[in-house]
VEXLUMMAR-602858 format. One record per residue: residue number from 0; residue in one letter; x, y, z of N, C-alpha, C, O in turn. Coordinates in steps of 0.001 Angstrom, whole numbers, plus 500000, padded with zeros to 6 digits. Each point is the difference from the previous one (the first is absolute). Layout:
REM residues N
<koldren seq="NUM" type="A" n_X="X" n_Y="Y" n_Z="Z" ca_X="X" ca_Y="Y" ca_Z="Z" c_X="X" c_Y="Y" c_Z="Z" o_X="X" o_Y="Y" o_Z="Z"/>
...
***
This chain:
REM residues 118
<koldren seq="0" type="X" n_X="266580" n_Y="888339" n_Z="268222" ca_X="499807" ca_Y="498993" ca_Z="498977" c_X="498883" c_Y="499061" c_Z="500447" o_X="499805" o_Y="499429" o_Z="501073"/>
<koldren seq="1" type="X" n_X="499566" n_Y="500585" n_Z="497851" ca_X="498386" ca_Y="499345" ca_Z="500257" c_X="500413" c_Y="498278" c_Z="500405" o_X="500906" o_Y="499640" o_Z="499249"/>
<koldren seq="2" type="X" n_X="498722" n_Y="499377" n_Z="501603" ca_X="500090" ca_Y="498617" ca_Z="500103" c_X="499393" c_Y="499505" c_Z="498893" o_X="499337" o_Y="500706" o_Z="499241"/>
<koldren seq="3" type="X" n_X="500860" n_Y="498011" n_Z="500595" ca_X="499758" ca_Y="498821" ca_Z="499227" c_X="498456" c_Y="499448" c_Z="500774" o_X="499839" o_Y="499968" o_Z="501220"/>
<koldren seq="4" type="X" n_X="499058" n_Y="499600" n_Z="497691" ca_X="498759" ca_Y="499531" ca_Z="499891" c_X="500658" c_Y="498359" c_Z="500184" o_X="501021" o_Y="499623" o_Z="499425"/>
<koldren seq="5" type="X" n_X="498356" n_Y="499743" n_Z="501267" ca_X="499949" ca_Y="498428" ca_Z="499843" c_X="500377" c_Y="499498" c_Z="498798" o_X="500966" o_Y="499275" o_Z="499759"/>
<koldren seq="6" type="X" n_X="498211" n_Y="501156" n_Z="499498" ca_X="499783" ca_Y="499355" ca_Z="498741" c_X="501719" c_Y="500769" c_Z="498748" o_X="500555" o_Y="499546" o_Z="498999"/>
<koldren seq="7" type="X" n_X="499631" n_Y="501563" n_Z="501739" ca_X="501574" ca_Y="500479" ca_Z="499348" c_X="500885" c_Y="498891" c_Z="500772" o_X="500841" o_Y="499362" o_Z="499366"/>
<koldren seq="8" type="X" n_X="499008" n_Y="500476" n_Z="501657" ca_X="501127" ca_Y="499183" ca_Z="500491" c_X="500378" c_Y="498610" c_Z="499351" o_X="501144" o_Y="499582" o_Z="499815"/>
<koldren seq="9" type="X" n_X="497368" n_Y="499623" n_Z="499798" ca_X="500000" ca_Y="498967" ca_Z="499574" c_X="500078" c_Y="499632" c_Z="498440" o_X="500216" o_Y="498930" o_Z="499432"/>
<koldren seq="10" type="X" n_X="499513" n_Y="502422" n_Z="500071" ca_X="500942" ca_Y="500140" ca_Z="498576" c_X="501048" c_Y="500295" c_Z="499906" o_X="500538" o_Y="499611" o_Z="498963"/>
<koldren seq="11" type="X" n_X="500246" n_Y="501128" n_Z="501916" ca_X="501105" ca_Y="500023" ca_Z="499624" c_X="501075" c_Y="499081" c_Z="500808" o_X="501224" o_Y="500132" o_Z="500007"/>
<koldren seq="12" type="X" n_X="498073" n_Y="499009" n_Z="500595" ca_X="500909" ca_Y="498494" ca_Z="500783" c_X="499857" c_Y="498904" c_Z="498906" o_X="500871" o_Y="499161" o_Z="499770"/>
<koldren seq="13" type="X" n_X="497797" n_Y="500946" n_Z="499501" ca_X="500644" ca_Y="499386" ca_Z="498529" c_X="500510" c_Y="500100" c_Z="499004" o_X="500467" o_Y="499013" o_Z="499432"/>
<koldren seq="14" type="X" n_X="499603" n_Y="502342" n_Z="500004" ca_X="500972" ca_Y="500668" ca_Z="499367" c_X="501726" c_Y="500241" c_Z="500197" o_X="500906" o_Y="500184" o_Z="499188"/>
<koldren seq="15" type="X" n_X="499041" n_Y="499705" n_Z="502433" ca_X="501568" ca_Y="499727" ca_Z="500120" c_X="500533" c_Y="498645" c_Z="499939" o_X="501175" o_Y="499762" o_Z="499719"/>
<koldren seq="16" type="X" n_X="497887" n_Y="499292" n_Z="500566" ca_X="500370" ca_Y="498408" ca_Z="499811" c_X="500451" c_Y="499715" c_Z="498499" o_X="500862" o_Y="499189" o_Z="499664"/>
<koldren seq="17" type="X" n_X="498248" n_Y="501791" n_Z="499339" ca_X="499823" ca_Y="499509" ca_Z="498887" c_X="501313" c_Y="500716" c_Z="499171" o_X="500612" o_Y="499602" o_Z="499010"/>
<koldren seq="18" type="X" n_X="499523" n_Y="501402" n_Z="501671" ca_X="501828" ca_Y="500853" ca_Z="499232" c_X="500784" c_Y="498922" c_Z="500864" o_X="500694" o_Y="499241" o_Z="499323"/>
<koldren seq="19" type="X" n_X="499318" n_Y="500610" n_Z="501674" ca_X="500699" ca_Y="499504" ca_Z="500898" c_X="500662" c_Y="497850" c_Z="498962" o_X="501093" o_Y="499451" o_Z="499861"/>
<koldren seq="20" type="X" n_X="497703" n_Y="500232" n_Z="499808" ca_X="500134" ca_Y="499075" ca_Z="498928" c_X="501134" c_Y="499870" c_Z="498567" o_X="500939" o_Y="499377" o_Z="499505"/>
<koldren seq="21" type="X" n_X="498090" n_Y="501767" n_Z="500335" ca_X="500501" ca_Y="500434" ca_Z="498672" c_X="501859" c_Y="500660" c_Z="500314" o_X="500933" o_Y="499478" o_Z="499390"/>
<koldren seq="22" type="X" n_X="499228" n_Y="501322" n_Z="501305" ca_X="501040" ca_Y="500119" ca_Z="500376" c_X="501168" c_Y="498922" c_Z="500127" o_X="501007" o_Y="499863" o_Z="499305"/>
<koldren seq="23" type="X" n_X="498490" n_Y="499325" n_Z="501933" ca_X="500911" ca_Y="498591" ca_Z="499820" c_X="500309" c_Y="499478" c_Z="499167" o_X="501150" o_Y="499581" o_Z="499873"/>
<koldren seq="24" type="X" n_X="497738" n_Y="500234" n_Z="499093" ca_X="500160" ca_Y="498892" ca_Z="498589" c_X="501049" c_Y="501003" c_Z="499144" o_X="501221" o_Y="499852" o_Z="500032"/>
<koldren seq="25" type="X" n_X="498197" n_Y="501028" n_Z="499319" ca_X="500692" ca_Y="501428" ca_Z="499103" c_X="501519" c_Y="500370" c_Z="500433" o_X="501045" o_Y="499687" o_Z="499430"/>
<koldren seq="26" type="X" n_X="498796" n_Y="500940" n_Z="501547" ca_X="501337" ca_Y="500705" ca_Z="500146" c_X="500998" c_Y="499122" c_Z="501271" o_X="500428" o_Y="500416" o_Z="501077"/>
<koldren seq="27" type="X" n_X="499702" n_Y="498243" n_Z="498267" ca_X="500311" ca_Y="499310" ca_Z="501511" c_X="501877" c_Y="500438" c_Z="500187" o_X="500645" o_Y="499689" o_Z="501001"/>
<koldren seq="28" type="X" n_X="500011" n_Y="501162" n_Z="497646" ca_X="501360" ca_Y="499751" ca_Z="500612" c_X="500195" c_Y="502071" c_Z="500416" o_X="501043" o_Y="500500" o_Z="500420"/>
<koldren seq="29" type="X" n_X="497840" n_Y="500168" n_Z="499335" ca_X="499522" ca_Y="501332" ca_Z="500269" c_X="500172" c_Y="500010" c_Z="501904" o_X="499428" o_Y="499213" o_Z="500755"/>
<koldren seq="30" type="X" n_X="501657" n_Y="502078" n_Z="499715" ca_X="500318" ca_Y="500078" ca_Z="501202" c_X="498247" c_Y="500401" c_Z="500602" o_X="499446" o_Y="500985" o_Z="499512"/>
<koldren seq="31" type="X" n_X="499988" n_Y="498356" n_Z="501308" ca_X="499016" ca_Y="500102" ca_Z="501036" c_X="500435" c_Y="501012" c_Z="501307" o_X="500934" o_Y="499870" o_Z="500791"/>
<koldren seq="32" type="X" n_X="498164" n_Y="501041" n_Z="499134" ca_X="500013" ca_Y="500660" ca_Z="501732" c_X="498686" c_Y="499975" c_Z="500288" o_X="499120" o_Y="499999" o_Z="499140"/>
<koldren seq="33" type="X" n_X="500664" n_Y="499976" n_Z="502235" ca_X="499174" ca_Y="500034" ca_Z="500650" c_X="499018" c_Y="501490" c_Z="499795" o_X="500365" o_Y="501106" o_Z="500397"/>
<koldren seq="34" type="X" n_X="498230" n_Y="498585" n_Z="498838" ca_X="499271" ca_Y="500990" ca_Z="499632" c_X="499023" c_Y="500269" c_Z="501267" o_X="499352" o_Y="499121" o_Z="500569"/>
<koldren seq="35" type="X" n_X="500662" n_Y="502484" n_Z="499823" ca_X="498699" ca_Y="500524" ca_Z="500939" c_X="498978" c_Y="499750" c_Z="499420" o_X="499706" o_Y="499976" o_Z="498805"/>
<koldren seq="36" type="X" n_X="499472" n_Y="499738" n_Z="502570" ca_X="498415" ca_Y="499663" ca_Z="500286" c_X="499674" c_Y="500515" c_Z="499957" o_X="500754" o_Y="500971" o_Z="500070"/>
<koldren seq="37" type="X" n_X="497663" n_Y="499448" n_Z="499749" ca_X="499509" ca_Y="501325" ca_Z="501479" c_X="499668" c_Y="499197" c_Z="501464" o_X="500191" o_Y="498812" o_Z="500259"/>
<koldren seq="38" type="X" n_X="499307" n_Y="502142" n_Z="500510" ca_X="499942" ca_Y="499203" ca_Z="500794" c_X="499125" c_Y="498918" c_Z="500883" o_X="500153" o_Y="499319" o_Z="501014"/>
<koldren seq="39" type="X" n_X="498717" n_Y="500967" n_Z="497870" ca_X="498762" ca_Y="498864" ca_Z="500162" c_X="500437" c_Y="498588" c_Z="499572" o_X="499355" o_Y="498977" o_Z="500231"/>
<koldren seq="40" type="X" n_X="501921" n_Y="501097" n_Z="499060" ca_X="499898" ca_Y="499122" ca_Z="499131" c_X="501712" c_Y="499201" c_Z="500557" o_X="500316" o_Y="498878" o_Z="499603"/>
<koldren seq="41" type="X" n_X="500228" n_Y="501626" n_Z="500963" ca_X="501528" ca_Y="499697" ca_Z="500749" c_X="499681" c_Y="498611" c_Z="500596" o_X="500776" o_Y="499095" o_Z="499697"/>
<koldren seq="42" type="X" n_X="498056" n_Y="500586" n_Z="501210" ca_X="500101" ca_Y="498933" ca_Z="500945" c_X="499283" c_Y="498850" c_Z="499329" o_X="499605" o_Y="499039" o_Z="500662"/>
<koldren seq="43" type="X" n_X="500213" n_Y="501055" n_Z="497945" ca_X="499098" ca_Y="499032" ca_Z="498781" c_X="500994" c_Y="499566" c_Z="499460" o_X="499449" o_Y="499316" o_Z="499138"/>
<koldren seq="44" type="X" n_X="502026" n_Y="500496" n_Z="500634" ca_X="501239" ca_Y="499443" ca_Z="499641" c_X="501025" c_Y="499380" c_Z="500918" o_X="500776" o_Y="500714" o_Z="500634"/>
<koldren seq="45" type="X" n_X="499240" n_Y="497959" n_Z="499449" ca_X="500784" ca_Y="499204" ca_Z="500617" c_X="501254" c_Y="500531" c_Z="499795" o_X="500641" o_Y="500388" o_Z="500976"/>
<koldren seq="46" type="X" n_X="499850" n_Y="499697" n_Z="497823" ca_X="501525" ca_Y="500134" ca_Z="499770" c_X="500033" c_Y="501395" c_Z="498933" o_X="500525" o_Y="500142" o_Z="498895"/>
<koldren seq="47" type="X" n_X="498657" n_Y="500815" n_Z="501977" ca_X="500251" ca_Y="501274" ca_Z="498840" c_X="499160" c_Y="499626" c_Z="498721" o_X="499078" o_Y="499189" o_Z="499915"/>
<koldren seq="48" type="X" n_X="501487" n_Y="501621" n_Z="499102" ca_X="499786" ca_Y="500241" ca_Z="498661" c_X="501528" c_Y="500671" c_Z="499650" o_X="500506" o_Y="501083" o_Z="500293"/>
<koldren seq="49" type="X" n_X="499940" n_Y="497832" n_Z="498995" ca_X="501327" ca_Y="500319" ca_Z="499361" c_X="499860" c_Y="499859" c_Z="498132" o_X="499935" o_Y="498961" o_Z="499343"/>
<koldren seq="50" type="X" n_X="500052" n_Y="502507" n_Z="500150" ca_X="500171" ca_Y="500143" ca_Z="498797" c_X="501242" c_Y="500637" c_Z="499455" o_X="500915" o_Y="500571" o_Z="500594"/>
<koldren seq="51" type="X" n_X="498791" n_Y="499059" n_Z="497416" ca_X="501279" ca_Y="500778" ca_Z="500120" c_X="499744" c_Y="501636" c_Z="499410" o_X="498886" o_Y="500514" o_Z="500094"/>
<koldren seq="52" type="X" n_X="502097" n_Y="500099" n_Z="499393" ca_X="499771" ca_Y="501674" ca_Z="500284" c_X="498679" c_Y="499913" c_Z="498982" o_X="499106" o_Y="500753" o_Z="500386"/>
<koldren seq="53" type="X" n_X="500658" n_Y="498715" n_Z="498752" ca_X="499027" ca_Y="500139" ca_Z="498329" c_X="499011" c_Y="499772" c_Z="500796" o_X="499300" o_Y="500991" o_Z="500209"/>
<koldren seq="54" type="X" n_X="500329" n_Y="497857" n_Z="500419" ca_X="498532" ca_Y="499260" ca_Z="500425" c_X="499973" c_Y="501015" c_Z="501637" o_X="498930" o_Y="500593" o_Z="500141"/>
<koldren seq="55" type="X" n_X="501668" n_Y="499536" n_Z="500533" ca_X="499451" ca_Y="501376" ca_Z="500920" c_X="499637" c_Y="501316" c_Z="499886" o_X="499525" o_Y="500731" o_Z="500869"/>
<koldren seq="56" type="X" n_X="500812" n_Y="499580" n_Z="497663" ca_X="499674" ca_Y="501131" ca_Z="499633" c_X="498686" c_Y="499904" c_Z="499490" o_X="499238" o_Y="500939" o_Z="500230"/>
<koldren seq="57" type="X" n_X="500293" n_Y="497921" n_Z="499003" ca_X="498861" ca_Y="499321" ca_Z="500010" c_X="499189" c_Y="499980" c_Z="500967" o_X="499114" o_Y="500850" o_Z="500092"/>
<koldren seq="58" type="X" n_X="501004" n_Y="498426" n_Z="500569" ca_X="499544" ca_Y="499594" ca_Z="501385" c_X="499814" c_Y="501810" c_Z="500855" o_X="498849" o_Y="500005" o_Z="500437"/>
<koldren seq="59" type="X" n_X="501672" n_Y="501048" n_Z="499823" ca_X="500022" ca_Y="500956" ca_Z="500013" c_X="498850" c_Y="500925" c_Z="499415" o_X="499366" o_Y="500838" o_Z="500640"/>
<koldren seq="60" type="X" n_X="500510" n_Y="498888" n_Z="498200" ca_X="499197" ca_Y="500622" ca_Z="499419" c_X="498636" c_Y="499726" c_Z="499950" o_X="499192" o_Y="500928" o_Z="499979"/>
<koldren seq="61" type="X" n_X="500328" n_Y="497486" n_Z="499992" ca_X="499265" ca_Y="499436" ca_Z="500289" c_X="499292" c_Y="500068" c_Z="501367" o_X="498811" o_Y="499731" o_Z="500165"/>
<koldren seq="62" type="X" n_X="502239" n_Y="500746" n_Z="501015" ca_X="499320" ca_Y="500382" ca_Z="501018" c_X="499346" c_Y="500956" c_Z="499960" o_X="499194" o_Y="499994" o_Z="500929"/>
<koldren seq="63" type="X" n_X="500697" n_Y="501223" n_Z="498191" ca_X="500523" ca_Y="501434" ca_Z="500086" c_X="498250" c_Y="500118" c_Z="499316" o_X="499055" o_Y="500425" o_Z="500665"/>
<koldren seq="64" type="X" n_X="500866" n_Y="499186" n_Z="498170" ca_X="498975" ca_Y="499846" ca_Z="499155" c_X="498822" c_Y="498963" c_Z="500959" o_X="498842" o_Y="500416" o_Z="500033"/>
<koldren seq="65" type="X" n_X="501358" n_Y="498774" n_Z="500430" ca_X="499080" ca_Y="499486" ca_Z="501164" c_X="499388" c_Y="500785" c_Z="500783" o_X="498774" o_Y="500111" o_Z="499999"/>
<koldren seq="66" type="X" n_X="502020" n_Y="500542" n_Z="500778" ca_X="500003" ca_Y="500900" ca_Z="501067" c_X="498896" c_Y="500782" c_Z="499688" o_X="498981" o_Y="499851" o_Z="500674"/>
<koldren seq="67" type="X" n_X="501052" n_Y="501246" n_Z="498096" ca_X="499482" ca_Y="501020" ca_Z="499388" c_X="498906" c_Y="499595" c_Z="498823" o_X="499444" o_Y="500745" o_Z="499194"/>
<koldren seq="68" type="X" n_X="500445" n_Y="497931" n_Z="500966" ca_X="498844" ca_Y="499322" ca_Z="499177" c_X="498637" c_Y="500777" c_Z="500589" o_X="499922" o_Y="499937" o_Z="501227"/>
<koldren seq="69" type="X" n_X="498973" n_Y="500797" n_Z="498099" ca_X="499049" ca_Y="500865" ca_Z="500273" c_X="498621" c_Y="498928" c_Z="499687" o_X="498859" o_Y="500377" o_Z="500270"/>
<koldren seq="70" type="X" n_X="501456" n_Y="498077" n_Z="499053" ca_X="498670" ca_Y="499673" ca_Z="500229" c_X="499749" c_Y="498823" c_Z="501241" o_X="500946" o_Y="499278" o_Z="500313"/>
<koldren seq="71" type="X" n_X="497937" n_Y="500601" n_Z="500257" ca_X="499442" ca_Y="499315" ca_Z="501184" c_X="499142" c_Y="498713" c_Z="499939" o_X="499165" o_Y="500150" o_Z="500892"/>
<koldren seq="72" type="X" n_X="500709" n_Y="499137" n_Z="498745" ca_X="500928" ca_Y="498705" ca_Z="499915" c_X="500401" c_Y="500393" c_Z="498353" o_X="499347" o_Y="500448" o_Z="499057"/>
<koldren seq="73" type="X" n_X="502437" n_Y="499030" n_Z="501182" ca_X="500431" ca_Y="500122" ca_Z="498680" c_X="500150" c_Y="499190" c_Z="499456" o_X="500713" o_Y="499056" o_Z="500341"/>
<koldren seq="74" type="X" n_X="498586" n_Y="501048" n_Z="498497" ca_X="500257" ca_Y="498854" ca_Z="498635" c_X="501480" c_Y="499278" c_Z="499966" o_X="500753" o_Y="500111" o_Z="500968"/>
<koldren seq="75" type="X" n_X="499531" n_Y="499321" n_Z="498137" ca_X="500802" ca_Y="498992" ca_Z="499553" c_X="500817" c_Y="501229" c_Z="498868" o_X="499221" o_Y="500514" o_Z="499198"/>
<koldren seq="76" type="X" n_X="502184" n_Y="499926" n_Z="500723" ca_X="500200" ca_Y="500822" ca_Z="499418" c_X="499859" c_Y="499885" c_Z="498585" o_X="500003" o_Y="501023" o_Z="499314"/>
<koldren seq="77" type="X" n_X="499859" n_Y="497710" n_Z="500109" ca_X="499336" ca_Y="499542" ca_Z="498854" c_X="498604" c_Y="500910" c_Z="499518" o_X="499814" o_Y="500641" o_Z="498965"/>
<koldren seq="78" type="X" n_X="499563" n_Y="499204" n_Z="501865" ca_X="498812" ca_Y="500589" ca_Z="499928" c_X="499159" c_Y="501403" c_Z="500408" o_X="498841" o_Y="500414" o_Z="500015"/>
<koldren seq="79" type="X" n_X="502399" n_Y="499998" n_Z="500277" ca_X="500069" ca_Y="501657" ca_Z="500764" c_X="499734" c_Y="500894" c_Z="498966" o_X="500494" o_Y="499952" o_Z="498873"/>
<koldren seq="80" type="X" n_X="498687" n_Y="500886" n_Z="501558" ca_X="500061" ca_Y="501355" ca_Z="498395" c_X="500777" c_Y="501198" c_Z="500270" o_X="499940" o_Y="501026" o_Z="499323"/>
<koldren seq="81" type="X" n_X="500938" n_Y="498761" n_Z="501901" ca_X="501093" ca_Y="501534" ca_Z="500302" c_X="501176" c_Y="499332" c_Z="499650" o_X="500534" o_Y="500647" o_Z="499100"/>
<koldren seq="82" type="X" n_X="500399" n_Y="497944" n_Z="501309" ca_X="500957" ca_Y="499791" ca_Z="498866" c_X="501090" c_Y="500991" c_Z="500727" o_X="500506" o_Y="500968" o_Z="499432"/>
<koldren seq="83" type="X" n_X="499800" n_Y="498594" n_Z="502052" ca_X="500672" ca_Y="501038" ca_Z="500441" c_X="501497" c_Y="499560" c_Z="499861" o_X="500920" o_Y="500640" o_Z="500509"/>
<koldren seq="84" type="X" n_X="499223" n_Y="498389" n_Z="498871" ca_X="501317" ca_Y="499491" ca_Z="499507" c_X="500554" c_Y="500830" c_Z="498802" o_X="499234" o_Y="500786" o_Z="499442"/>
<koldren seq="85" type="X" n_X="501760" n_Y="499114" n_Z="500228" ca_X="500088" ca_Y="500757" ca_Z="499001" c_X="500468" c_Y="498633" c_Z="498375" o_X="500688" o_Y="499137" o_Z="500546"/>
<koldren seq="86" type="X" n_X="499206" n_Y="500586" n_Z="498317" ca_X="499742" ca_Y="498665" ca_Z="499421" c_X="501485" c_Y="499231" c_Z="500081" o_X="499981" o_Y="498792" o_Z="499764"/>
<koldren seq="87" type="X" n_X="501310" n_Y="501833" n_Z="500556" ca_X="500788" ca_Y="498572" ca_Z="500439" c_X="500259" c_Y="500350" c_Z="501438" o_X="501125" o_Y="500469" o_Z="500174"/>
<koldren seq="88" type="X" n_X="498140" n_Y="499427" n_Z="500886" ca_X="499670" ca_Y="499662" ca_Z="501416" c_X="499304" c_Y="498850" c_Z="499614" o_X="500372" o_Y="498884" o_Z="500363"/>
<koldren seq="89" type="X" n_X="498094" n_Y="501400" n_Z="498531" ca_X="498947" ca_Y="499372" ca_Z="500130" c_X="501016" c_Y="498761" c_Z="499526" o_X="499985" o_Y="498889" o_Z="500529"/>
<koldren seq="90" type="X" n_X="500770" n_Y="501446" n_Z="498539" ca_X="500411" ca_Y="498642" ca_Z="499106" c_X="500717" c_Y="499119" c_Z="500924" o_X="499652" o_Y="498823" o_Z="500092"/>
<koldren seq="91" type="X" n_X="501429" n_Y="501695" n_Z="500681" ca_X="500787" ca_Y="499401" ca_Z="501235" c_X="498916" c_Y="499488" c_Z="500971" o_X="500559" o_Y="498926" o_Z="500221"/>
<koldren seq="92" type="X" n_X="499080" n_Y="501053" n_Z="500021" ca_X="498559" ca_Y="499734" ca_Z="501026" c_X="499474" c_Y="498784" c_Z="499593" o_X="499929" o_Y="499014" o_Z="500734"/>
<koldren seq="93" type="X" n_X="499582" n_Y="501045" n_Z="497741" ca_X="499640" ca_Y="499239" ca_Z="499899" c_X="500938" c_Y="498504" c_Z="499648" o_X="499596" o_Y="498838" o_Z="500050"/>
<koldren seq="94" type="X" n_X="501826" n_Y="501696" n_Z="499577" ca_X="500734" ca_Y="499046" ca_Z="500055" c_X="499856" c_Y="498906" c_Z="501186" o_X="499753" o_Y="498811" o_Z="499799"/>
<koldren seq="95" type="X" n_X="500439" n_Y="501782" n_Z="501458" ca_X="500703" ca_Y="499964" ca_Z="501220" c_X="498498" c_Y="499090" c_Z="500399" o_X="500274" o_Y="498928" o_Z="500539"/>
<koldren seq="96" type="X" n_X="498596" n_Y="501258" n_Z="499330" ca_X="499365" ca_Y="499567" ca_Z="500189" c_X="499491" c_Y="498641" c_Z="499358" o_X="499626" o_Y="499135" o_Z="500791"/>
<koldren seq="97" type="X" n_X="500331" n_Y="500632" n_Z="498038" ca_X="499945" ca_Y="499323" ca_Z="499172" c_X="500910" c_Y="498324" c_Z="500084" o_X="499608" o_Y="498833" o_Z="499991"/>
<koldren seq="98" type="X" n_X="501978" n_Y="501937" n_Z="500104" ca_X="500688" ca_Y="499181" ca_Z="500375" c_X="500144" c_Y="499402" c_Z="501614" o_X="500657" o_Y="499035" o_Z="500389"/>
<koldren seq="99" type="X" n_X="498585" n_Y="501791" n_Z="500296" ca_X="500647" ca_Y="499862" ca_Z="501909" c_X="498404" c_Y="499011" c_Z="500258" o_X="499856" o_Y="499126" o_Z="500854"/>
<koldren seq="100" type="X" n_X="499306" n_Y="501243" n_Z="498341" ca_X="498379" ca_Y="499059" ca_Z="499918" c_X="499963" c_Y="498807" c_Z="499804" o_X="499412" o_Y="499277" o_Z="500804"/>
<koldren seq="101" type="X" n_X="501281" n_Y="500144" n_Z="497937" ca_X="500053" ca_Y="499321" ca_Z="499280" c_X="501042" c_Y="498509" c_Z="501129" o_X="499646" o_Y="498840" o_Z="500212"/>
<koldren seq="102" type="X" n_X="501826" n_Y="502003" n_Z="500329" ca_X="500824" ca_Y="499492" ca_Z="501043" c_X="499430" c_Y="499381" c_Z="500686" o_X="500041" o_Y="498783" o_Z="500184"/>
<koldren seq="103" type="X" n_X="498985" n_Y="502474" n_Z="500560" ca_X="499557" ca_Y="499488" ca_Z="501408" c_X="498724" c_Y="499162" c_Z="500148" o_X="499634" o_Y="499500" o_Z="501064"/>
<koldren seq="104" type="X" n_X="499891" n_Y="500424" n_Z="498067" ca_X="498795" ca_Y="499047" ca_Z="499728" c_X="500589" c_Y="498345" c_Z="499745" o_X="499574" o_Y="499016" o_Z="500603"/>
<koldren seq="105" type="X" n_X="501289" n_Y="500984" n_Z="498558" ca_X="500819" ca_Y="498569" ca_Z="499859" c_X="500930" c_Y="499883" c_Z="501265" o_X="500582" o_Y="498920" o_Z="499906"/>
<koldren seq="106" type="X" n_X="499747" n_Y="501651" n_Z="501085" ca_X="500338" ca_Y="499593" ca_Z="501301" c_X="498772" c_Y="499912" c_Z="500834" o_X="500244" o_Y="499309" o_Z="500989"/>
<koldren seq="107" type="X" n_X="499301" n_Y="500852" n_Z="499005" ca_X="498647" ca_Y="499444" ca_Z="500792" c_X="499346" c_Y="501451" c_Z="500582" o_X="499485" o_Y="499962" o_Z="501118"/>
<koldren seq="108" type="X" n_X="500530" n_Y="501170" n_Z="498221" ca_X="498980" ca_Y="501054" ca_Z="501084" c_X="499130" c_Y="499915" c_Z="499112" o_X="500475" o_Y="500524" o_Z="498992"/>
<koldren seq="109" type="X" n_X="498296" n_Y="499029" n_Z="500774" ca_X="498705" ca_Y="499392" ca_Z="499612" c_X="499170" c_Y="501660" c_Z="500367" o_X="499433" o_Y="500779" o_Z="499233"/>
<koldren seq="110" type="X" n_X="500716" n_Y="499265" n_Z="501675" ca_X="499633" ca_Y="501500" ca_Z="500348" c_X="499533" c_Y="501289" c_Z="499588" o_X="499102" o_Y="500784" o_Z="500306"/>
<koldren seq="111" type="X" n_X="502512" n_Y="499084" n_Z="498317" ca_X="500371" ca_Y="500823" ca_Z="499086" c_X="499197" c_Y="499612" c_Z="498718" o_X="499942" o_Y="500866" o_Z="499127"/>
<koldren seq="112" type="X" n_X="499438" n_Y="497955" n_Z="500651" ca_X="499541" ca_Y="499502" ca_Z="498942" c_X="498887" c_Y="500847" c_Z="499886" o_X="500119" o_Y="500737" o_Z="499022"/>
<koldren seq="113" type="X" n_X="498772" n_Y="499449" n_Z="501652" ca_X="498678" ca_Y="500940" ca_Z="499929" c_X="500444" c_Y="501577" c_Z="499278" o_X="499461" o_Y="500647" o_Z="499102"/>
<koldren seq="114" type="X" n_X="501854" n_Y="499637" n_Z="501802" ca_X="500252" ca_Y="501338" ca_Z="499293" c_X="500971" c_Y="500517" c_Z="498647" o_X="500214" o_Y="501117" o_Z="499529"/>
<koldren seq="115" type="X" n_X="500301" n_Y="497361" n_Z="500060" ca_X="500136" ca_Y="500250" ca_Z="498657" c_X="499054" c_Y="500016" c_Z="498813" o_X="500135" o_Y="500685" o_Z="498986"/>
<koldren seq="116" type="X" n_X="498619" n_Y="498226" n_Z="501363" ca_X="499344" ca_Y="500146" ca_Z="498977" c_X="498405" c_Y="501286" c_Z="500098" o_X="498951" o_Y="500121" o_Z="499367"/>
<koldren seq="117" type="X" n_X="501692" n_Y="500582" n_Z="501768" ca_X="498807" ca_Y="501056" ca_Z="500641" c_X="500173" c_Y="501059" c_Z="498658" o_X="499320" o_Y="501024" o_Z="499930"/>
***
């Protein structure tokens, strides 16, 4: 199994923050287990990544489609012309994002602000 590019790692450490969000808020009375990493990405979580079964299967898939992403630097999946989501991934995605953006910008990750309106 091929490793993770820098730049995979650091999309998908914001992508798990951002289910990881959305998760808490959404499914807060939804039983949580502790979801696998890989293993570039294990020692980038203080306290894990605890989702529940819906948003790890998410989160799952999202790795999966990362992983096997074929373009070099990759677009914004907004703006992608392969669309390797299938349209309610894309739609969940964009939920999760939308809402976990919106969160984390009004708690102060300012950070996140450049890449919502990117």
């Amino acid at each position: 199994m091929a490793t993770f590019t820098k730049k995979q790692i650091g999309d998908m450490q914001v992508l798990a923050r951002f289910i990881g969000v959305y998760c808490a808020a959404r499914h807060r009375g939804a039983a949580r287990y502790a979801t696998e990493l890989p293993a570039e990405l294990s020692g980038r979580f203080r306290k894990g990544l605890d989702l529940c079964p819906d948003c790890a299967a998410l989160w799952a898939h999202a790795v999966e489609k990362r992983r096997r992403c074929p373009l070099d630097p990759k677009p914004a999946c907004r703006d992608c012309h392969i669309h390797c989501y299938s349209k309610e991934h894309r739609a969940r995605i964009r939920e999760v994002m939308a809402f976990s953006g919106r969160r984390m910008i009004l708690r102060g990750r300012l950070d996140y602000l450049w890449h919502y309106f990117k």
